[in-house]
PAMIRO-359151 format. One record per atom (N, C-alpha, C, CB): chain; residue in one letter; atom name; y, z, x. Coordinates in nm, 4 decimals, decimal comma. Glycine has a CB too. Example, Ala and Ser with C-alpha at 12.3 -4.5 7.8 and 13.67 -1.06 7.14 Angstrom:
// residues 2
+------+------+------+----------+----------+----------+
! unit ! code ! site !        y !        z !        x !
+------+------+------+----------+----------+----------+
!    A !    A !    N !  -0,5690 !   0,7800 !   1,3190 !
!    A !    A !   CA !  -0,4500 !   0,7800 !   1,2300 !
!    A !    A !    C !  -0,3300 !   0,7800 !   1,3200 !
!    A !    A !   CB !  -0,4473 !   0,9046 !   1,1308 !
!    A !    S !    N !  -0,2250 !   0,7080 !   1,2850 !
!    A !    S !   CA !  -0,1060 !   0,7140 !   1,3670 !
!    A !    S !    C !   0,0030 !   0,7870 !   1,2900 !
!    A !    S !   CB !  -0,0598 !   0,5725 !   1,4084 !
+------+------+------+----------+----------+----------+
// end
This chain:
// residues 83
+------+------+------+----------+----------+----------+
! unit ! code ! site !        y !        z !        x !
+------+------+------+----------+----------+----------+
!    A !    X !    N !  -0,2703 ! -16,6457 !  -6,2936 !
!    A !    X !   CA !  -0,2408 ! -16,7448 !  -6,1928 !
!    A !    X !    C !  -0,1183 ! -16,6990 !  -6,1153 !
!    A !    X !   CB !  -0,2186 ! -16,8845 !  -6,2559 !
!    A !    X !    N !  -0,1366 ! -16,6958 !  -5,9713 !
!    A !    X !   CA !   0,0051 ! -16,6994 !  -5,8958 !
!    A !    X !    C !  -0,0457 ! -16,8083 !  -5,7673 !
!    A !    X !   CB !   0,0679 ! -16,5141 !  -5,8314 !
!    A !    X !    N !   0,1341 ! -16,8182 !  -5,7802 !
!    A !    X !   CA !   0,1780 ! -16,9444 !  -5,6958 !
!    A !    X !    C !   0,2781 ! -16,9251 !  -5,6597 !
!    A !    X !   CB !   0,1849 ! -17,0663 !  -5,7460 !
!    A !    X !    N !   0,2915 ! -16,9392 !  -5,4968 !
!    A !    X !   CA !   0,3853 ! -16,9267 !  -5,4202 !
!    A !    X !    C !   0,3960 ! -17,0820 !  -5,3849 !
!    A !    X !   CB !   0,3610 ! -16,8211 !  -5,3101 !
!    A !    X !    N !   0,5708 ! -17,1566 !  -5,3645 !
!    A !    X !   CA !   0,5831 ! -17,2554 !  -5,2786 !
!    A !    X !    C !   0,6835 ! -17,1596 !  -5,1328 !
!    A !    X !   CB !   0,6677 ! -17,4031 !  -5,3732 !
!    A !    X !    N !   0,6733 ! -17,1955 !  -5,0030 !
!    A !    X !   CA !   0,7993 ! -17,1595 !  -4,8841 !
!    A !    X !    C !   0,8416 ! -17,2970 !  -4,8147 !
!    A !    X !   CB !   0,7381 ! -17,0431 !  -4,7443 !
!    A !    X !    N !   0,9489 ! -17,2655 !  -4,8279 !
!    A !    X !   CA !   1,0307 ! -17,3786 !  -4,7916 !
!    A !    X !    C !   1,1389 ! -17,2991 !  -4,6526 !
!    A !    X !   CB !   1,1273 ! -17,4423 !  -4,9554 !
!    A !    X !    N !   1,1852 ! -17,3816 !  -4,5945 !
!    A !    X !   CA !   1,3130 ! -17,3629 !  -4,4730 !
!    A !    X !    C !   1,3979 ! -17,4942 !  -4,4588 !
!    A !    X !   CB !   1,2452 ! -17,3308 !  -4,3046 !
!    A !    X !    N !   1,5190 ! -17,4501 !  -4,5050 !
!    A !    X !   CA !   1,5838 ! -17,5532 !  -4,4465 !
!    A !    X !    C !   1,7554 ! -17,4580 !  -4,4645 !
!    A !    X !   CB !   1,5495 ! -17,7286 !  -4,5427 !
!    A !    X !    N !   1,8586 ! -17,5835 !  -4,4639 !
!    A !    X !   CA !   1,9353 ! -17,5377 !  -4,4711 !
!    A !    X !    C !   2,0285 ! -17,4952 !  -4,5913 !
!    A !    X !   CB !   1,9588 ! -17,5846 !  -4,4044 !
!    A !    X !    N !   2,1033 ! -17,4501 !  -4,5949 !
!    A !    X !   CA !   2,2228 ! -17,4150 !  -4,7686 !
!    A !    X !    C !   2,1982 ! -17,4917 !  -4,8595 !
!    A !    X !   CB !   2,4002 ! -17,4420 !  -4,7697 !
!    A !    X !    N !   2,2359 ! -17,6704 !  -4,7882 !
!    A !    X !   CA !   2,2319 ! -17,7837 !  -4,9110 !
!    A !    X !    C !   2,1086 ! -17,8174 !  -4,9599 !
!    A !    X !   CB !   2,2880 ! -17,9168 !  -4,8737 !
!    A !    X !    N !   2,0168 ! -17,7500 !  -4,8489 !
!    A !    X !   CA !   1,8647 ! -17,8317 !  -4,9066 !
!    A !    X !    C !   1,8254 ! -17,7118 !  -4,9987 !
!    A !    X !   CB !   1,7153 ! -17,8744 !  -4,7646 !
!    A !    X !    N !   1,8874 ! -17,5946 !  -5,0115 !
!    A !    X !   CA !   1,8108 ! -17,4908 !  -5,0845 !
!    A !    X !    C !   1,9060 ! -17,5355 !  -5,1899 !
!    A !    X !   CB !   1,7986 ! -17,3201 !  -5,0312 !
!    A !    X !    N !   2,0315 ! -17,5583 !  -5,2170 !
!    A !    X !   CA !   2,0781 ! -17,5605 !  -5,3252 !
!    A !    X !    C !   2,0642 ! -17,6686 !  -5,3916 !
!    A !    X !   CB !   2,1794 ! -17,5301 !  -5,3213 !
!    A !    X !    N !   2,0024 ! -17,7994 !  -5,3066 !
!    A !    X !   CA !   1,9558 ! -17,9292 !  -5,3714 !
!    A !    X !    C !   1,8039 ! -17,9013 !  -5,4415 !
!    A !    X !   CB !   1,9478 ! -18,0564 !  -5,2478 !
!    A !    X !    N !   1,7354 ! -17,8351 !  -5,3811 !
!    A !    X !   CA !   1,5566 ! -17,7686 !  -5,4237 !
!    A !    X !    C !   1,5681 ! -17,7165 !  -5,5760 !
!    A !    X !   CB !   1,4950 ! -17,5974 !  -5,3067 !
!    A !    X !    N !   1,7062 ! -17,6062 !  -5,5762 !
!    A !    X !   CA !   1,7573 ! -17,5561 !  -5,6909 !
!    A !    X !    C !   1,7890 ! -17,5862 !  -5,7815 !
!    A !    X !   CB !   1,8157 ! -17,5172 !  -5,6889 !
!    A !    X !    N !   1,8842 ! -17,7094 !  -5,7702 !
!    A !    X !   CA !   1,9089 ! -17,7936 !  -5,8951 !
!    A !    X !    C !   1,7731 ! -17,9265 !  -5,9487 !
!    A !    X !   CB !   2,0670 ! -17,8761 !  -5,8513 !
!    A !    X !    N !   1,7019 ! -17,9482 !  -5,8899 !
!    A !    X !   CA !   1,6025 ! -17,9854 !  -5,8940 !
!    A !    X !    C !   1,4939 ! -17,9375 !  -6,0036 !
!    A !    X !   CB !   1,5799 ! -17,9714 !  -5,7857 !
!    A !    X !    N !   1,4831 ! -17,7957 !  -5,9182 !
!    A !    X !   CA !   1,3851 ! -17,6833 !  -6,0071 !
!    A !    X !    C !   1,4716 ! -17,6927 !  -6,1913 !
!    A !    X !   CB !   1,4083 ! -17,4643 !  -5,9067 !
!    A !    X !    N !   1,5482 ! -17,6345 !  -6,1896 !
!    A !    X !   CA !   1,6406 ! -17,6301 !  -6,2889 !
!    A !    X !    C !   1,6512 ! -17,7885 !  -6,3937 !
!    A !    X !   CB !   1,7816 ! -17,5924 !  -6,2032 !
!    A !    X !    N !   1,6525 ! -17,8620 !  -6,3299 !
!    A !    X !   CA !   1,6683 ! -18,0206 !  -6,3996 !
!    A !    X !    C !   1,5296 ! -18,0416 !  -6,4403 !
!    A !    X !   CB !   1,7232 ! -18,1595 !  -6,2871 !
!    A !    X !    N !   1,4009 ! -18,0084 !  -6,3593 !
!    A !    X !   CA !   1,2977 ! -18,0449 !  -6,4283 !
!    A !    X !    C !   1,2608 ! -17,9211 !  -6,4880 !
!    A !    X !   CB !   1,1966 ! -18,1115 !  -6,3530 !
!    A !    X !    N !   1,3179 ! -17,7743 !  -6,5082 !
!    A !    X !   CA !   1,2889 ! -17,7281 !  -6,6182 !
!    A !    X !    C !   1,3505 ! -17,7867 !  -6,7706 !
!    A !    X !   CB !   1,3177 ! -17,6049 !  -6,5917 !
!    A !    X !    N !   1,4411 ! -17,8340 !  -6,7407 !
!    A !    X !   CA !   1,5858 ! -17,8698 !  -6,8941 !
!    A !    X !    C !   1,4760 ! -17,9806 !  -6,9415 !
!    A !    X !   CB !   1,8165 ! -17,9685 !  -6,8392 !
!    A !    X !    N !   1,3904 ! -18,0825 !  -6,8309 !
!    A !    X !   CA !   1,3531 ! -18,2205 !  -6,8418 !
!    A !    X !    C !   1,2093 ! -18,2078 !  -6,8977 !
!    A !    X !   CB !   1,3639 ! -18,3027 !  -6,6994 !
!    A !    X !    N !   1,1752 ! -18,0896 !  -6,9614 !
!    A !    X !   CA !   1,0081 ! -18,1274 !  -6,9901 !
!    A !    X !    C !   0,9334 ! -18,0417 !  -6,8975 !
!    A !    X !   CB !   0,9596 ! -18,2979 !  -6,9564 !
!    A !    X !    N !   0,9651 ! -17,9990 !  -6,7921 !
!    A !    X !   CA !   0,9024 ! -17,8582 !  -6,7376 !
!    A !    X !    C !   0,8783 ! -17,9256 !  -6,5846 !
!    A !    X !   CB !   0,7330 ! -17,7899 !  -6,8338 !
!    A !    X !    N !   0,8342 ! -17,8122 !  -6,5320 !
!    A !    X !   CA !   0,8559 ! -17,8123 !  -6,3625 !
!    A !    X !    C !   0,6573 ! -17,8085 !  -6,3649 !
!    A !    X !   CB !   0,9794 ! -17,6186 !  -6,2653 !
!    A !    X !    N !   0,6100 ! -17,9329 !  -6,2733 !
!    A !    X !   CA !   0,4868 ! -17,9676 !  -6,2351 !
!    A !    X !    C !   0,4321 ! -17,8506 !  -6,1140 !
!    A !    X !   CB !   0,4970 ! -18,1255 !  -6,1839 !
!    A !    X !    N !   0,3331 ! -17,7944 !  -6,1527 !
!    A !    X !   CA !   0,3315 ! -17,6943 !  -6,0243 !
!    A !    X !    C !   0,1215 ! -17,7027 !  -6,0340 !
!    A !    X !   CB !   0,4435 ! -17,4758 !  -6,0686 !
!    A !    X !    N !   0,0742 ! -17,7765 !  -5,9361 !
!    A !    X !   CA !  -0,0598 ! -17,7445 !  -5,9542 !
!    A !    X !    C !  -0,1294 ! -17,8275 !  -6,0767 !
!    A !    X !   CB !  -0,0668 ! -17,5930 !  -5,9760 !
!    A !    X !    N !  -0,0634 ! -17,9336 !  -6,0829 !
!    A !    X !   CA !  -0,1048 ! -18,0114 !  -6,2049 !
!    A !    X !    C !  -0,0992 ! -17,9990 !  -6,2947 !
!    A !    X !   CB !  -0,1809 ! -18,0366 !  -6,2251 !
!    A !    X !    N !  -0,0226 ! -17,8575 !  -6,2907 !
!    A !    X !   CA !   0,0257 ! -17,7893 !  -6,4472 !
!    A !    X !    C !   0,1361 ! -17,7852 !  -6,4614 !
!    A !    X !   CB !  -0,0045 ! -17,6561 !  -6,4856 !
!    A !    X !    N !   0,2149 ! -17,8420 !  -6,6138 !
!    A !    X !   CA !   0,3433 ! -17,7992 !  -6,6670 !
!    A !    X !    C !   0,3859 ! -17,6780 !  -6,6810 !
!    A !    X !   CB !   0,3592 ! -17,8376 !  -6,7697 !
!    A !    X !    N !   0,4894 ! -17,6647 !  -6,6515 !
!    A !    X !   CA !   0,5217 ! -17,5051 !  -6,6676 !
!    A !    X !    C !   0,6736 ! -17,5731 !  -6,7587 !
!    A !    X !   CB !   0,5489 ! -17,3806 !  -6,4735 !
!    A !    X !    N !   0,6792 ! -17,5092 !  -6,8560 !
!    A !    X !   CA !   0,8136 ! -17,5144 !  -6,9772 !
!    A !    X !    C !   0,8378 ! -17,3797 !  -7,0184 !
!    A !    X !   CB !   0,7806 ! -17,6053 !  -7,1299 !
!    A !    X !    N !   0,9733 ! -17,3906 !  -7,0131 !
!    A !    X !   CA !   1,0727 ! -17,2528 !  -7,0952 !
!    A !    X !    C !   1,0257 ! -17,2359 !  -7,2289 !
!    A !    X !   CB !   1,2539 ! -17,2835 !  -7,1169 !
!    A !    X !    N !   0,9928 ! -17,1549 !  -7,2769 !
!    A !    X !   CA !   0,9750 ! -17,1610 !  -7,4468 !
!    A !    X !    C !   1,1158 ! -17,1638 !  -7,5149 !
!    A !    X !   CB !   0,8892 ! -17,0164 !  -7,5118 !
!    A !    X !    N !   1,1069 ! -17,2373 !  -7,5977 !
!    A !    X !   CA !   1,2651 ! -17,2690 !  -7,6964 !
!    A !    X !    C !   1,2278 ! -17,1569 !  -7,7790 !
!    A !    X !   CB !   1,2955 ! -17,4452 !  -7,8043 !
!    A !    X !    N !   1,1449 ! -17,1066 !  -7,8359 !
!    A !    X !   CA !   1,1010 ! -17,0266 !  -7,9781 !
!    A !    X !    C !   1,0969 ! -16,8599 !  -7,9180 !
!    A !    X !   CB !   0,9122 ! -17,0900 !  -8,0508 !
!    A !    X !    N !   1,0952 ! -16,8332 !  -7,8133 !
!    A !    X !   CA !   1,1122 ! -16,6949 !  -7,7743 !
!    A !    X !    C !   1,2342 ! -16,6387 !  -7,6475 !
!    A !    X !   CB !   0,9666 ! -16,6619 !  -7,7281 !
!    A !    X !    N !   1,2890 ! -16,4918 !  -7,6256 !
!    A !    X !   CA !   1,3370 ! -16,4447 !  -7,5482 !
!    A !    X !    C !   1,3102 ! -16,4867 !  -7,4079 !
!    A !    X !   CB !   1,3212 ! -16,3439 !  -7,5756 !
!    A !    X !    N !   1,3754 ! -16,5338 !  -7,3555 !
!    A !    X !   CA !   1,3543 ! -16,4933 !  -7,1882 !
!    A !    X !    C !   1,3757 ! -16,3960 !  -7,1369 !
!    A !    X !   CB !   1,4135 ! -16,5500 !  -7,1039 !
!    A !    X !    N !   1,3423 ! -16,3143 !  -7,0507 !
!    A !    X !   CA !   1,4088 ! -16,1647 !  -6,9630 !
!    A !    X !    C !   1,4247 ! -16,2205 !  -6,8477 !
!    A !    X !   CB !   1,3090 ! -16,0131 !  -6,9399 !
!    A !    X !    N !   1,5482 ! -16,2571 !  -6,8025 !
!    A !    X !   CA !   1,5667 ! -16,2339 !  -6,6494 !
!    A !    X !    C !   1,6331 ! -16,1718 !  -6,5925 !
!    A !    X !   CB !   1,5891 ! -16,3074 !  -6,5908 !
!    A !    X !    N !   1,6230 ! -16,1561 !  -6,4509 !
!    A !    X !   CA !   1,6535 ! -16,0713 !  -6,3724 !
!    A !    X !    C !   1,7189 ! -16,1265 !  -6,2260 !
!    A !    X !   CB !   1,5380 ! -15,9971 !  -6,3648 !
!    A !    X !    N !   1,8235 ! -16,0829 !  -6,1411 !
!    A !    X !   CA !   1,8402 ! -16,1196 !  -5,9953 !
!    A !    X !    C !   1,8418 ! -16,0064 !  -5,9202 !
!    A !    X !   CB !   1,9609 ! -16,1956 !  -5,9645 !
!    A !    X !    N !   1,7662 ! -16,0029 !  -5,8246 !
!    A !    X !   CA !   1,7560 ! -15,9107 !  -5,7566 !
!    A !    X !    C !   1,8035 ! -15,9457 !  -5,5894 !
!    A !    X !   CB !   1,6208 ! -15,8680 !  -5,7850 !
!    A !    X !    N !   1,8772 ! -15,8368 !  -5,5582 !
!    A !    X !   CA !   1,9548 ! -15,8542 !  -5,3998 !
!    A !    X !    C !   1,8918 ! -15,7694 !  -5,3533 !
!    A !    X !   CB !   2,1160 ! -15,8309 !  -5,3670 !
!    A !    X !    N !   1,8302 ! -15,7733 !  -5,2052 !
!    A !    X !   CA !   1,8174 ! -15,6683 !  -5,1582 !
!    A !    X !    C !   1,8536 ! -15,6600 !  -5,0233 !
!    A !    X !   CB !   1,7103 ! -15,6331 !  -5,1817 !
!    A !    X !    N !   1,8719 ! -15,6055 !  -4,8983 !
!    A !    X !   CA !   1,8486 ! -15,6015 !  -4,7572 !
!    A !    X !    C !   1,8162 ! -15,4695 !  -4,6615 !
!    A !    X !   CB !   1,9591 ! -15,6570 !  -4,7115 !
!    A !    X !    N !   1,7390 ! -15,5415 !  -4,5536 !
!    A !    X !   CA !   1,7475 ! -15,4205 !  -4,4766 !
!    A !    X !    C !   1,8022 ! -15,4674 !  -4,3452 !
!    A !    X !   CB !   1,6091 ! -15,3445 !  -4,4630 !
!    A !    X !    N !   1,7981 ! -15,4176 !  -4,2333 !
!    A !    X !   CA !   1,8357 ! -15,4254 !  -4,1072 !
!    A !    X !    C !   1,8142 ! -15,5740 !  -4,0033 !
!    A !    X !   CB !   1,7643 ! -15,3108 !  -4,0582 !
!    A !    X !    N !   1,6676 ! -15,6187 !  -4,0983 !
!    A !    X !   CA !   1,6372 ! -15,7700 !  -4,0855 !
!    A !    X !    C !   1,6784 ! -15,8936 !  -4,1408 !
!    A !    X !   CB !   1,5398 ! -15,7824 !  -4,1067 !
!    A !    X !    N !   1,7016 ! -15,8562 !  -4,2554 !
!    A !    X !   CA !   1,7172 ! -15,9889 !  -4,3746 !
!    A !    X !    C !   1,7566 ! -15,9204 !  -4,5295 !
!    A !    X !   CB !   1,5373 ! -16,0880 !  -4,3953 !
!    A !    X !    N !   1,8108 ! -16,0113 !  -4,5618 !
!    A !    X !   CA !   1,8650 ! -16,0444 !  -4,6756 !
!    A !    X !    C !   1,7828 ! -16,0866 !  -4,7860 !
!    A !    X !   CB !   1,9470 ! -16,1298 !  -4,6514 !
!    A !    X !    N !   1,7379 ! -16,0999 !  -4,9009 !
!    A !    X !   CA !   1,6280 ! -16,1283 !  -5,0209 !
!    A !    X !    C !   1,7223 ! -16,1329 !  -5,1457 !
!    A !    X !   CB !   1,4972 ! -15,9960 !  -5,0402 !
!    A !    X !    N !   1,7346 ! -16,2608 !  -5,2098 !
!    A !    X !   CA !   1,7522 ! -16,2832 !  -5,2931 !
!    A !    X !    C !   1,6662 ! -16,3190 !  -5,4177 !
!    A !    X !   CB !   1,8099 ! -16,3311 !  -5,2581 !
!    A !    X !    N !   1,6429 ! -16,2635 !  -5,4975 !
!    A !    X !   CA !   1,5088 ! -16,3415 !  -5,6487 !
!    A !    X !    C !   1,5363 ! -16,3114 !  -5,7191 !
!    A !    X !   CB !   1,3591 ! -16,3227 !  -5,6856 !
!    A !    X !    N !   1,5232 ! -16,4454 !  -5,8114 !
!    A !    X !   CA !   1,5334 ! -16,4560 !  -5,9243 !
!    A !    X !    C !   1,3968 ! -16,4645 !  -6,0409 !
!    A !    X !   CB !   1,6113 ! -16,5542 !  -5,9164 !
!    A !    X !    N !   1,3879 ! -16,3362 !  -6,1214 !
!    A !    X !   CA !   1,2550 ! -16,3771 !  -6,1973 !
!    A !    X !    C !   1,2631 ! -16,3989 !  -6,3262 !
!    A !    X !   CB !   1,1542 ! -16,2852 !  -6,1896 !
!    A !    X !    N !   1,1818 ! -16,4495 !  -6,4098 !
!    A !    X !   CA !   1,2261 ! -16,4798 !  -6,5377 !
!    A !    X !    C !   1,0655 ! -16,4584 !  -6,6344 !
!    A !    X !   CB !   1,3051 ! -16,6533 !  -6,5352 !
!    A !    X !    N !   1,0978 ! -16,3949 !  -6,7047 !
!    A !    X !   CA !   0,8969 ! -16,3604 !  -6,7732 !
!    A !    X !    C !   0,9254 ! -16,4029 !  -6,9287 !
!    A !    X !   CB !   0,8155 ! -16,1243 !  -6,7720 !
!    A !    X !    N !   0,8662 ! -16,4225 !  -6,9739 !
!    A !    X !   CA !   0,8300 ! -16,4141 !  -7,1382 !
!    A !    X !    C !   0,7162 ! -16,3764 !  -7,1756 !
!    A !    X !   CB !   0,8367 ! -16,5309 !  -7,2088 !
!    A !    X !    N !   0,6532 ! -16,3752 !  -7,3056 !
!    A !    X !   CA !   0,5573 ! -16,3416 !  -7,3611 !
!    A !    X !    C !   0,4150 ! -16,4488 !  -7,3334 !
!    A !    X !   CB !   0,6091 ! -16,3263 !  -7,4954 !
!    A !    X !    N !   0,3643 ! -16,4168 !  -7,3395 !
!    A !    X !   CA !   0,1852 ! -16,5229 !  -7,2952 !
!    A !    X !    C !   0,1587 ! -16,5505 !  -7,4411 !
!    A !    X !   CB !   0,0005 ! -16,4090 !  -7,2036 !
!    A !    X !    N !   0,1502 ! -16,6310 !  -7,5778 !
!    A !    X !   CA !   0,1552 ! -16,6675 !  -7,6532 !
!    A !    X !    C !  -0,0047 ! -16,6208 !  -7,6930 !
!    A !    X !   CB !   0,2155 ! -16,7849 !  -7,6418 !
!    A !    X !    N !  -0,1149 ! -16,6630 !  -7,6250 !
!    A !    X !   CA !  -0,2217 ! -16,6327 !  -7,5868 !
!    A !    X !    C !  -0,3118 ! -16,5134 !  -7,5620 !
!    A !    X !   CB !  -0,2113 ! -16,6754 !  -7,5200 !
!    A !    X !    N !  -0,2177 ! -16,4279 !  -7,5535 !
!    A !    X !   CA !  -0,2901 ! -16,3044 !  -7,4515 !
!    A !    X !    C !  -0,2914 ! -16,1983 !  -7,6131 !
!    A !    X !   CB !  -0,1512 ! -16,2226 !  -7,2623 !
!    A !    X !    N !  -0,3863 ! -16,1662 !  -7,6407 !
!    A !    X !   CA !  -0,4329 ! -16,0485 !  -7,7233 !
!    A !    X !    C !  -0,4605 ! -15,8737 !  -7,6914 !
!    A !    X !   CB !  -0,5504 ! -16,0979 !  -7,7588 !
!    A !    X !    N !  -0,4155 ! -15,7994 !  -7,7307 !
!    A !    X !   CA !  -0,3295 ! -15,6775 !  -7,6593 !
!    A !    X !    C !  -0,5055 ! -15,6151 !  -7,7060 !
!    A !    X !   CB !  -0,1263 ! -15,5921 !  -7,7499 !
!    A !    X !    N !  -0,6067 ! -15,5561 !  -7,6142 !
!    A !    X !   CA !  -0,7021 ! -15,5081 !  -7,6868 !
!    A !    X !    C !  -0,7086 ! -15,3837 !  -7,7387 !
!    A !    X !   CB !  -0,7909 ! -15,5219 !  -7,6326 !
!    A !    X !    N !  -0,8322 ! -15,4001 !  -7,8113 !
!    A !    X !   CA !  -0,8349 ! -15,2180 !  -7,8981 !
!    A !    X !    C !  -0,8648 ! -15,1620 !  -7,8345 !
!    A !    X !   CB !  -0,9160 ! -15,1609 !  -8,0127 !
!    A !    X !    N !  -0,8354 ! -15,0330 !  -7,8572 !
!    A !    X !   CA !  -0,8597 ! -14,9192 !  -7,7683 !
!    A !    X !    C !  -1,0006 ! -14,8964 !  -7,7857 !
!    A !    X !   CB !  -0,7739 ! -14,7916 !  -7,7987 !
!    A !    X !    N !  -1,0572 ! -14,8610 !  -7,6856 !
!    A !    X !   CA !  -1,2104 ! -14,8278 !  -7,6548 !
!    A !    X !    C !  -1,2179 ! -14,7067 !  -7,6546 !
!    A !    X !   CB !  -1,2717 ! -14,8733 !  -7,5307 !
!    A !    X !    N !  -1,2921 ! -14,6078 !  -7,6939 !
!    A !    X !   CA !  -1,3068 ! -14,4709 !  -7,6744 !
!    A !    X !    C !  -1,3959 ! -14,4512 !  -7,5655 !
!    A !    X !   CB !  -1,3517 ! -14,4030 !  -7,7916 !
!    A !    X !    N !  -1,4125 ! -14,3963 !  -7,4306 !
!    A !    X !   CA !  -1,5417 ! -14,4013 !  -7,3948 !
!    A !    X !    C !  -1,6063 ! -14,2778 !  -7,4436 !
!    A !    X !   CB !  -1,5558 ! -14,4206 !  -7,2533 !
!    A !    X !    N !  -1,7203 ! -14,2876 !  -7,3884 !
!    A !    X !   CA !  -1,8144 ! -14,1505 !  -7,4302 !
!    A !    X !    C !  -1,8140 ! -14,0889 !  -7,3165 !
!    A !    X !   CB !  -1,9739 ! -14,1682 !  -7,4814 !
!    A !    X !    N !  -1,8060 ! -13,9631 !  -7,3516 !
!    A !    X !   CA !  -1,8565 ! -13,8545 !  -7,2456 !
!    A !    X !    C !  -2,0086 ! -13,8328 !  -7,1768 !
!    A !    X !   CB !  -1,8331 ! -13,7309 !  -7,3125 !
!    A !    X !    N !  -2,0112 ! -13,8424 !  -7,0702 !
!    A !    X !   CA !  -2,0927 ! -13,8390 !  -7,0106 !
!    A !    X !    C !  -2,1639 ! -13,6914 !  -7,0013 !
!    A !    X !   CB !  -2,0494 ! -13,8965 !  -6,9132 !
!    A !    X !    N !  -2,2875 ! -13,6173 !  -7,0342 !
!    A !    X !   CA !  -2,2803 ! -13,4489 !  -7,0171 !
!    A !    X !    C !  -2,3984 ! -13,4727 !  -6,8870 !
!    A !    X !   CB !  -2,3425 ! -13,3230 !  -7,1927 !
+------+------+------+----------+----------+----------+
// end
């Protein structure tokens, strides 16, 4: 699943959006698509901030990943050679 929200406004409304995001993660998780999204308490987070710019603009992101609790790493398949 990916999901983008874009927003425009100004400083206070991005830093009001922010604390928002943040309060309903602490609060039981952030609603996105009818789906909860929650921090796991029981595993690592990895995050990251990334700055970047070029000659146009400025890019700030912040990403944050953990493990998929779910996701099963598969066996290796051998294929066969084809002659």
């Amino acid at each position: 699943m990916a999901y983008v929200e874009e927003y425009v406004g100004s400083r206070s409304e991005f830093l009001r959006f922010m604390q928002e995001v943040w309060k309903s993660l602490n609060s039981g998780g952030l609603n996105i698509e009818g789906k909860t999204l929650r921090l796991p308490k029981d595993t690592e987070l990895e995050y990251k901030i990334k700055y970047d710019y070029d000659d146009e603009e400025y890019v700030l992101a912040l990403k944050v990943t953990w493990p998929n609790p779910s996701w099963v790493e598969p066996e290796d398949v051998e294929e066969e050679e084809e002659e």
